[in-house]
N, C-alpha and C positions, 0 to 999 in steps of 0.2 A: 318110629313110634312117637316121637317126641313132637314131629309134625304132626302128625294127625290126631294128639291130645290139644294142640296147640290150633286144629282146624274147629275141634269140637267146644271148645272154649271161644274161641270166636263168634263161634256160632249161636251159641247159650247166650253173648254179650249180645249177637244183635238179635236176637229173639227177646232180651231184656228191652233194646230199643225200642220196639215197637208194641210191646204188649202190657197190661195192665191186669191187677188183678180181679178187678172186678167191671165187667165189661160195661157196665154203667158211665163209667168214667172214661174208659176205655171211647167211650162212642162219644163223652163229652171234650176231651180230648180234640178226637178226629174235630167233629163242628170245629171248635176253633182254629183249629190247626187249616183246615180246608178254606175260613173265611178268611186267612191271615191274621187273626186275630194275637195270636201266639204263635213263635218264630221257634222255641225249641223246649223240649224240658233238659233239666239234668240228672246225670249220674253217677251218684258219690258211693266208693265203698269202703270211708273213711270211717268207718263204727265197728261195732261187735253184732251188728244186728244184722248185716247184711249188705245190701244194694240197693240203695234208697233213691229213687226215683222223687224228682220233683217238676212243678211248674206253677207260676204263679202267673194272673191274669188282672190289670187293670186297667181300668174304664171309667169313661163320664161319662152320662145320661144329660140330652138337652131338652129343652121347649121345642119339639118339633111338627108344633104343629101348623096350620098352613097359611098362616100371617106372613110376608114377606122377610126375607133373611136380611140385614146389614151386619157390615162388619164393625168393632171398636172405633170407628172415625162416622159411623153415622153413612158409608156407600152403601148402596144396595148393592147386593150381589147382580153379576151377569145371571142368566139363565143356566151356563155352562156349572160356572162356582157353585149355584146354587143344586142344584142338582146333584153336584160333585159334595155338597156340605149335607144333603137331607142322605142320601145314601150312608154314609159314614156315620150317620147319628142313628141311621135305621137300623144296622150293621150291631151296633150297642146296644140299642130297645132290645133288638132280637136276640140278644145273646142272653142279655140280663134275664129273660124269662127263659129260656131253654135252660143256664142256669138251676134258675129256681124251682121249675120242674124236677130237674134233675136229683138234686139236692130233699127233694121233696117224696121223691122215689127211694132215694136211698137212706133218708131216715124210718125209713118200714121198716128195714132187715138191719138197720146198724146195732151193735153190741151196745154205744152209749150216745146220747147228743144231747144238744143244751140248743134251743132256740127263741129268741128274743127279739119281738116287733114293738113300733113305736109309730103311730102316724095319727098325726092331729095339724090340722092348720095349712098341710101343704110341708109338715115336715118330715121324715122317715126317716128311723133306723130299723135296720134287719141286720141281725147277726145271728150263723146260725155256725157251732161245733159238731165234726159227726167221727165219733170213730167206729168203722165200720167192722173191724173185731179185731178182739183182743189176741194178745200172745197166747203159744199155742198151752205151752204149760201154766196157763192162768186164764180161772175162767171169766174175770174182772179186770177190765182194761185201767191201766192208770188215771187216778182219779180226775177229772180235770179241775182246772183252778182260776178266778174268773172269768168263766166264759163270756159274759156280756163285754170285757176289755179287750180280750186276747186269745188266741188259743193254745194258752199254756196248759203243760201237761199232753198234747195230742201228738207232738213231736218224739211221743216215745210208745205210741203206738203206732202196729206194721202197716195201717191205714186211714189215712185223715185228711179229712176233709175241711177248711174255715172257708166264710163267706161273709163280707161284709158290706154293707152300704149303707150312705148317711147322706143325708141332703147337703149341698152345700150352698145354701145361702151366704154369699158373704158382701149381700148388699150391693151387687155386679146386677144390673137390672139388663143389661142390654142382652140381646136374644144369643148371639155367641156364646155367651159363659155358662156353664156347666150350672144344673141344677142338683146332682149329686154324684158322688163318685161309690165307687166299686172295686172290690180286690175279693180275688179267689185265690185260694192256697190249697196246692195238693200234694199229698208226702205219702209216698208206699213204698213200701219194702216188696223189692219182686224176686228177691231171690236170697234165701236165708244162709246162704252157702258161700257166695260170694261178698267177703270182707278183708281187710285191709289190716297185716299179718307183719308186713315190714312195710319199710320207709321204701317212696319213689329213686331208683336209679336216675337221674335227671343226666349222667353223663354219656351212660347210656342210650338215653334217647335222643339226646342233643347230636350225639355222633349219627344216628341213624338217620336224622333230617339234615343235616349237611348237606347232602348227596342230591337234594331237590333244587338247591339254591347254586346250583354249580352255574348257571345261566350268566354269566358277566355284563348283559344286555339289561339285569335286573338292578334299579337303582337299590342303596342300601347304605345305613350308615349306623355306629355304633356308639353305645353311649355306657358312660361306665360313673356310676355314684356312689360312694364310697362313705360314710360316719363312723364317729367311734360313741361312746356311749355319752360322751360332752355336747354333743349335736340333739336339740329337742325339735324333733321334726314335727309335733304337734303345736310349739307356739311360731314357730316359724310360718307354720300353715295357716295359722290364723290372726298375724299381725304383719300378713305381706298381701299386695294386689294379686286376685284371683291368678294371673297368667306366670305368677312368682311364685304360687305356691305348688299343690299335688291334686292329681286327680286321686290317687291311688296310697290310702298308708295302713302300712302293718307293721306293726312292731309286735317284739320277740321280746323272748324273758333276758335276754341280753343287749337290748337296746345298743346294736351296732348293726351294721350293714352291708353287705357290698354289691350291688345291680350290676349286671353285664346285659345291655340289651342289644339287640339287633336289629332295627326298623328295616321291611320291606318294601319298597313304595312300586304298583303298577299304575301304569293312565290307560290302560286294556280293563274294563270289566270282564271278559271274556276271558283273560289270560289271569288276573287276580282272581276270579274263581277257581279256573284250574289248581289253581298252585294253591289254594286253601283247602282244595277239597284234597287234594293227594297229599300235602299236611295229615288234615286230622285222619287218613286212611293210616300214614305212618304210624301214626298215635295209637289208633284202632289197632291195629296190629300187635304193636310192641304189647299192651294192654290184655290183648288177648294171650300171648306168649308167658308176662307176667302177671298173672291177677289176683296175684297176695300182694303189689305193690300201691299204695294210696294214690288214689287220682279222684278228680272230680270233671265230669266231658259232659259238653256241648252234645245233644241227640244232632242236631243240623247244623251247618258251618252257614255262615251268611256274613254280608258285612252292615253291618248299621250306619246308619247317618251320624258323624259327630262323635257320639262317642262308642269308647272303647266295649267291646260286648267279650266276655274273656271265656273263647273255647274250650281249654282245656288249663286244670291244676296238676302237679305230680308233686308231691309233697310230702312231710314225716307222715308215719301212722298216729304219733303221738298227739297230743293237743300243744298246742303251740306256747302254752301260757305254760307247759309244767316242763321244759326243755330246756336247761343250763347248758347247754354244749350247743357246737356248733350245727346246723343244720342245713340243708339245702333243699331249694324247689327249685318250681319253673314254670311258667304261664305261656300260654299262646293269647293273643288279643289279636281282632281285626275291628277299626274301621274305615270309613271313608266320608270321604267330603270331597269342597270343591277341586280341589286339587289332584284326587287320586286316591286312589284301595290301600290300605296298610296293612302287614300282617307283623306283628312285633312280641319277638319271643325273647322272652325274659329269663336268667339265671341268674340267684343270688341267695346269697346266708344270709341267715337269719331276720332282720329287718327289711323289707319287703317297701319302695313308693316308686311312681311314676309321675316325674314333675309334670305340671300342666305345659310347658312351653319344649315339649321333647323334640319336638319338628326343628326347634333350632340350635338345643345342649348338645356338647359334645362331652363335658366331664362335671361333676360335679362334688368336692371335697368339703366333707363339714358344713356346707352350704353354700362353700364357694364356687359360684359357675363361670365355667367354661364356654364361650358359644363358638359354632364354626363361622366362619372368614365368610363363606357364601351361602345362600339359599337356594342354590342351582338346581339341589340333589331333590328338593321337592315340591321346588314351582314347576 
């Protein structure tokens, strides 16, 4: 019985994956999703509201019209680049207005929105708020609060919409540089049932992935940072050279620490996807098994260029900021660069950083680092 509550729970999760409430969005979605435009949304059922579904979309808009392309040094493009540069910039045109459409459509039917044009001279802003209805016991969706800044207030409604673009003139004449940019925000609630009741097992699932990495052909090396509440990992981060400091910081109401990471390294893309995808399937699972426990998933596993793209959280139910006691999570991250695919799963209390130079830490005390002896493990 216990498995087949635990198949039908899977099932409702990946039906969450893939569906939207209101098929408007649902189909703006898919566009982007099909032009590459956008690589994943997420899955949080960190609240009392539910399973909040997100994804957010940014963009610049260029001069593209059909005066020849160079680049920041004054070359002309080849035929090839150029080609390869007008595509990519058509790809944004065309989105920006399917967008706007869309957005255009669903202010008909929305419960509230707030929208705000500005174009004089060759400059534009459009900002537009939409929540598309309220909670079910209120027939008044939360008031919003400057919409022309921000869209506060929509973040607690079960469906919302923000849109925004503004020229960006910054005096960059040459034909490259971007003439404005663009961000879309979407936040729904797909499922009012599924919320986040207790804190993430992390031990739990840490055990359960084990078992993929049995492979000894897989390079891998371990890194462990450690602070007590004497260690300020915010001025340290900002009065040390970029590769000294953190990509990643979170502090806890107890400003101490202790990271256990695990870095995965493949030079097979082939074989680094395998082993990410049956990763996040682990997760999927356990997930489905327990889904009164706080997580926050990646809809698609991929690896980015550079930097870190973080598939999945398991973490307290609590908010972070009100927790005097000890706590625990755990992150999956993957990317890649020239060297090879990474996948680096993270376990640690309460205070939460990933230094920028991880590829060569091997320990890190109070701020005192550790590095290993050779680079073997990831050249």
């Amino acid at each position: 019985m216990k498995r087949i509550i635990s198949l039908a729970i899977l099932a409702l999760l990946q039906l969450a994956c893939t569906a939207q409430d209101n098929p408007k969005l649902e189909s703006l979605y898919a566009y982007l999703k099909a032009k590459g435009l956008v690589k994943y949304y997420t899955l949080s059922n960190k609240n009392q509201e539910g399973l909040r579904k997100r994804y957010e979309f940014n963009f610049g808009l260029h001069d593209d019209g059909p005066a020849p392309i160079k680049d920041f040094m004054g070359r002309l493009l080849d035929a090839k680049e150029d080609s390869a540069v007008r595509a990519e910039w058509r790809s944004y045109r065309e989105a920006f207005h399917v967008i706007r459409r869309t957005l255009s459509e669903l202010t008909e039917d929305a419960a509230e929105s707030y929208s705000y044009e500005y174009h004089l001279n060759g400059h534009d802003t459009i900002i537009t708020t939409i929540a598309l209805k309220p909670y079910e016991n209120s027939p008044i969706p939360k008031k919003f609060e400057y919409p022309e800044n921000d869209s506060y207030g929509t973040g607690k409604t079960p469906e919302m919409v923000f849109f925004r673009y503004t020229d960006s003139d910054r005096g960059l004449k040459w034909r490259m540089a971007r003439i404005g940019v663009g961000e879309l925000r979407v936040n729904t609630i797909v499922d009012t049932t599924l919320y986040a009741t207790k804190d993430f097992n992390v031990d739990a699932l840490h055990r359960a992935l084990q078992p993929l990495f049995k492979d000894k052909t897989i390079k891998r090396h371990e890194i462990h940072c450690v602070h007590d509440s004497t260690f300020d990992v915010y001025t340290i981060d900002e009065t040390t050279p970029f590769i000294e400091g953190f990509l990643r910081v979170e502090q806890s109401v107890r400003r101490q620490g202790d990271n256990r990471l695990t870095v995965y390294k493949f030079t097979s893309e082939e074989k680094a996807k395998v082993k990410l995808h049956q990763v996040m399937e682990c997760v999927r699972r356990y997930i489905a098994d327990h889904p009164r426990e706080a997580y926050t998933i990646y809809s698609d596993e991929y690896f980015p260029p550079l930097n870190t793209a973080r598939m999945f959280r398991g973490e307290s139910c609590r908010n972070r900021y009100e927790i005097d006691e000890p706590r625990k999570s755990m992150t999956i991250d993957a990317l890649m660069d020239e060297h090879g695919f990474y996948i680096l799963i993270n376990v640690w209390d309460d205070d939460e950083y990933l230094p920028a130079n991880w590829k060569h830490l091997k320990e890190m005390v109070n701020g005192k680092k550790t590095y290993f002896k050779s680079d073997d493990w990831w050249e």
